[in-house]
C-alpha positions in Angstrom: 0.0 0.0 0.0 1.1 3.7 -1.1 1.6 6.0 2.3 1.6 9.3 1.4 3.3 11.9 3.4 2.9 15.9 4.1 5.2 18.6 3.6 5.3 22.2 2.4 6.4 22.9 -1.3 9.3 25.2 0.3 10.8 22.5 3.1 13.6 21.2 1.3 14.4 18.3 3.5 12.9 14.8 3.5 10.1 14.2 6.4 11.0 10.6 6.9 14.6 10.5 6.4 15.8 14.0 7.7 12.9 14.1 10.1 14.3 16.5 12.4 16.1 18.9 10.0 12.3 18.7 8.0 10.9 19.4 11.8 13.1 22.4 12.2 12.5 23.7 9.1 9.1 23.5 9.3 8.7 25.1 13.0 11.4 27.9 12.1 9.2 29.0 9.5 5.9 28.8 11.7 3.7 26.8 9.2 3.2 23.5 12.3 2.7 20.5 9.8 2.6 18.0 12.2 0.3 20.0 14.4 -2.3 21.1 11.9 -2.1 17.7 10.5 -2.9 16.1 13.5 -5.8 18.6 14.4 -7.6 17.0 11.4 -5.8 13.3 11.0 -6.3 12.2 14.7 -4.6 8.6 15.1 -7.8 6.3 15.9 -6.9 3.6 17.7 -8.4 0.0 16.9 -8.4 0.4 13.1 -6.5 -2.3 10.6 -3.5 -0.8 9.7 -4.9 -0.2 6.1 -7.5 1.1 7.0 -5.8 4.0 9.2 -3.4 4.5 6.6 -6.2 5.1 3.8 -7.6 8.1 6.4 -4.3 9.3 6.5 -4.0 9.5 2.4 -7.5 11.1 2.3 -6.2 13.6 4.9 -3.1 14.5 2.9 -4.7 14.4 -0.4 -7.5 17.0 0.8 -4.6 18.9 2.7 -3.1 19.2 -1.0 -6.2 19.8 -2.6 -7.1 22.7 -0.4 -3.8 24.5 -0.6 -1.8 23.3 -3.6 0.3 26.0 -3.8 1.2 25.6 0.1 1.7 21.6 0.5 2.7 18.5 -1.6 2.5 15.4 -1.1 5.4 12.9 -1.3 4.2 9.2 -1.9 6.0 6.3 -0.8 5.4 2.5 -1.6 5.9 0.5 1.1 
């Protein structure tokens, strides 16, 4: 299954494998991914793994949608 992770069109660092240099790019400039992400994505606990990662796409692909020229998505196949 394809994850699909958030970042800002601007953050030039990798959110999985420069996590904290993506982190501190991304707090230094005020935008709060993670935060904001999580405001709308809560983890639910009790879900197939699947399932919880399909609500995770839809929330990144509607984060997208909604602000194309702010975030982009990067898609990874596990």
């Amino acid at each position: 299954m394809k994850c699909y992770l958030l970042t800002t069109v601007d953050n030039p660092y990798h959110p999985v494998d420069e996590i904290d240099k993506w982190n501190d790019f991304d707090l230094g400039h005020g935008y709060r991914t993670l935060e904001r992400f999580a405001k709308v994505a809560p983890a639910v606990t009790g879900l197939a793994d699947a399932e919880e990662q399909r609500n995770i796409n839809a929330a990144v692909d509607d984060f997208v949608r909604l602000n194309p020229e702010f975030y982009k998505k990067i898609v990874i196949d596990d």
